[in-house]
C-alpha positions, -999 to +999 in steps of 0.1 A: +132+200+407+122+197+446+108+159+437+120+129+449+153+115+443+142+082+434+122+093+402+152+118+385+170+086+367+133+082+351+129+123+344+165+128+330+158+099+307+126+111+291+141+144+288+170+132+270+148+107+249+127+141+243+161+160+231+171+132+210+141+127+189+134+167+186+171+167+176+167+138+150+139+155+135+150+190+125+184+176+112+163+156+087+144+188+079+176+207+072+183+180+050+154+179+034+150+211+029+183+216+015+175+189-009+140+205-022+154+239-026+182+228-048+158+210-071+129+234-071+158+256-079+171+240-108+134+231-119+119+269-116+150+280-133+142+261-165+106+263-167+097+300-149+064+282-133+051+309-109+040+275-091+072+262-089+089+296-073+062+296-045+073+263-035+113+272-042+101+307-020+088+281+009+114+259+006+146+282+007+125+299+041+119+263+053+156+253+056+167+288+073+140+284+095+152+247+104+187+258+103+177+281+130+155+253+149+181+228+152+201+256+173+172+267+190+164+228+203+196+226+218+194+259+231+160+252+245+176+220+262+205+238+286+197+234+319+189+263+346+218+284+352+227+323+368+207+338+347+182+313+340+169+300+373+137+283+349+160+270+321+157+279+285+124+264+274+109+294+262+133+297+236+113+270+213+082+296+215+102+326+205+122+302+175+082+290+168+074+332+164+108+338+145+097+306+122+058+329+118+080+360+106+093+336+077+061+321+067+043+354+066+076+365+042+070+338+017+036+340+020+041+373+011+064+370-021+044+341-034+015+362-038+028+387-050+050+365-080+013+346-084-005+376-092+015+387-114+012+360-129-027+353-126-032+391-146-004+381-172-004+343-175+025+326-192+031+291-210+053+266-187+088+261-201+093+221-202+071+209-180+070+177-175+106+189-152+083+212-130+065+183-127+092+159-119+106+178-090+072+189-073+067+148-073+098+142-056+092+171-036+058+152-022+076+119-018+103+138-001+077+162+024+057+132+033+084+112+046+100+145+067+061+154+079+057+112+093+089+113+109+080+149+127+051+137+134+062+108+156+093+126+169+067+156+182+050+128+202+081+113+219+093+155+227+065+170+225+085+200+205+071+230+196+097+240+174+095+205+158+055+211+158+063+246+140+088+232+115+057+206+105+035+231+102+054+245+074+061+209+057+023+199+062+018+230+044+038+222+015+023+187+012-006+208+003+010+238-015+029+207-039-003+187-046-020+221-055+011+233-075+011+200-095-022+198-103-020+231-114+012+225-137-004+196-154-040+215-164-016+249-174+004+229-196-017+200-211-051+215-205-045+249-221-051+271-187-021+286-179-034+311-150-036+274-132-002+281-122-011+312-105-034+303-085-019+276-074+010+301-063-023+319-043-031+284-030+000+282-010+004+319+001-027+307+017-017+276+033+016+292+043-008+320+060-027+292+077+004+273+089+018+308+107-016+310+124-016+276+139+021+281+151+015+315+169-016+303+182+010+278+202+039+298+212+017+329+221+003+308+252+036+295+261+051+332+261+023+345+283+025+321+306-014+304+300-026+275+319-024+239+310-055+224+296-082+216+318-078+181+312-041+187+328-054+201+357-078+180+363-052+147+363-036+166+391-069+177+407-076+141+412-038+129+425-045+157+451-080+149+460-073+109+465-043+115+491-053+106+520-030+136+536-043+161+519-067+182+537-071+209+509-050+223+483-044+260+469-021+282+445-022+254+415-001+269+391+004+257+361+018+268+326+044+250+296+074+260+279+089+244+257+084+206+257+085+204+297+054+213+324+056+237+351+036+227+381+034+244+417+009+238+447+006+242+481-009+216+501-029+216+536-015+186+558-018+178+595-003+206+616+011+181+643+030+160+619+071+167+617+090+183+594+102+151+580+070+135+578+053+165+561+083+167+537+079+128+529+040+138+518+052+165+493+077+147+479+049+114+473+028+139+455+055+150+434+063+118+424+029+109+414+023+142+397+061+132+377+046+102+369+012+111+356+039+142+337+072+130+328+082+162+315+071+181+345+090+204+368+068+199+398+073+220+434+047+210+465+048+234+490+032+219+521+009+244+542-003+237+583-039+229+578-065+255+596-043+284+594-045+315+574-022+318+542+004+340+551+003+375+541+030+365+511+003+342+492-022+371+491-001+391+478+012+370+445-028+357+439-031+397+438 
């Protein structure tokens, strides 16, 4: 980063606050996914709910795919290097895609497992166990899916935001699945238990959805939201050395900004002085953006962009 010296104490410490809570919150899921796929496990292995085994199916996928995002978020976190002059932010996007893969996987045998069991419906063996672990397993999601939830606001994570999606998901999957084990068992409607299986292919397709609708953007590079650019429309427009602005580029990756601009300042000021504006920008840009990565490129006002700048607006 080309900012100010003074502000990267204040932008190494949010990142590393970032890291830690992004960190904190897919070790929990590995441990809570560890812990739901042993007792859906156990539980579908006694009772052979088809309910039961599409929550096992989501489970067992949940803690390889959170095994894999606790790598990827320290991966993610490197810093720039040789090969990697931007740093490694983009790999929480492709982890988020590789996470999309998975859902679509057990969305996929879940189904498939429910219908057979919707066209040849079965009594639930023991119940009252499917029901005990799909209760814990709700206890157990909603406290992983609060935590995530807070740590995605102190990170801003997308692989934290993908590894909810697929816990929010079974928060719903589990309510429908126990539902559905209680009227199959006590109620005399034992295609219940099916459908509830089709209840959560659903929600599993739905969670993938929402996640590639994220990392897809990151990947290509797409702007940041309007209300973004306008935050740093407005710390441009109020500088009183700003003649005009051009080349705002923006874009995320990961959990950190991206932000270039060139600026139009006084021709006749020094090199010094017109370095001392660029770097006041950045800082206030940093400050509206901890997480930002911020370059201001300062331009003589009046003159024509140089043939380079046509070129990459081309």
């Amino acid at each position: 980063m080309s900012g100010a010296m003074t502000d990267a104490p204040s932008s190494d410490a949010y990142r590393a606050t970032s890291l830690s809570w992004a960190q904190a919150a897919t070790r929990l899921a590995v441990i809570a996914a560890l812990i739901l796929a042993v007792l859906k496990l156990g539980a579908w292995l006694v009772t052979g709910s088809a309910a039961v085994l599409g929550s096992l199916a989501d489970s067992g996928l949940d803690l390889f795919g959170s095994l894999v995002a606790a790598g990827a978020v320290r991966y993610a976190a490197l810093p720039p290097d040789d090969n990697h002059r931007f740093g490694h932010h983009k790999a929480e996007a492709l982890t988020a895609l590789g996470q999309v893969a998975l859902i679509a996987a057990s969305a996929a045998l879940v189904s498939w497992e429910s219908l057979q069991r919707l066209l040849q419906p079965q009594p639930i063996d023991r119940p009252m166990i499917a029901i005990a672990a799909l209760a814990i397993s709700l206890i157990v999601t909603l406290g992983l899916v609060t935590f995530q939830s807070i740590a995605i606001k102190r990170s801003g994570s997308l692989i934290v935001e993908g590894d909810r999606a697929h816990y929010t998901g079974d928060l719903i999957a589990n309510s429908a699945a126990l539902v559905a084990v209680i009227i199959g068992a006590y109620f005399a409607f034992p295609q219940a238990d099916a459908l509830a299986g089709l209840i959560a292919a659903a929600f599993l397709v739905a969670a993938g959805w929402s996640v590639s609708k994220q990392a897809i953007p990151q990947l290509m590079d797409e702007d940041l939201p309007d209300a973004d650019r306008a935050i740093i429309q407005a710390i441009l427009d109020q500088d009183e050395d700003v003649r005009d602005y051009h080349a705002l580029r923006t874009r995320r990756a990961g959990g950190s900004r991206f932000i270039q601009v060139d600026i139009q300042i006084n021709p006749d000021l020094s090199f010094r002085e017109a370095h001392d504006i660029s770097d006041r920008i950045e800082l206030a840009i940093e400050e509206a953006f901890p997480d930002a990565d911020v370059i201001v490129h300062p331009d003589p006002a009046g003159e024509a962009r140089i043939e380079r700048r046509v070129l990459s607006e081309e």
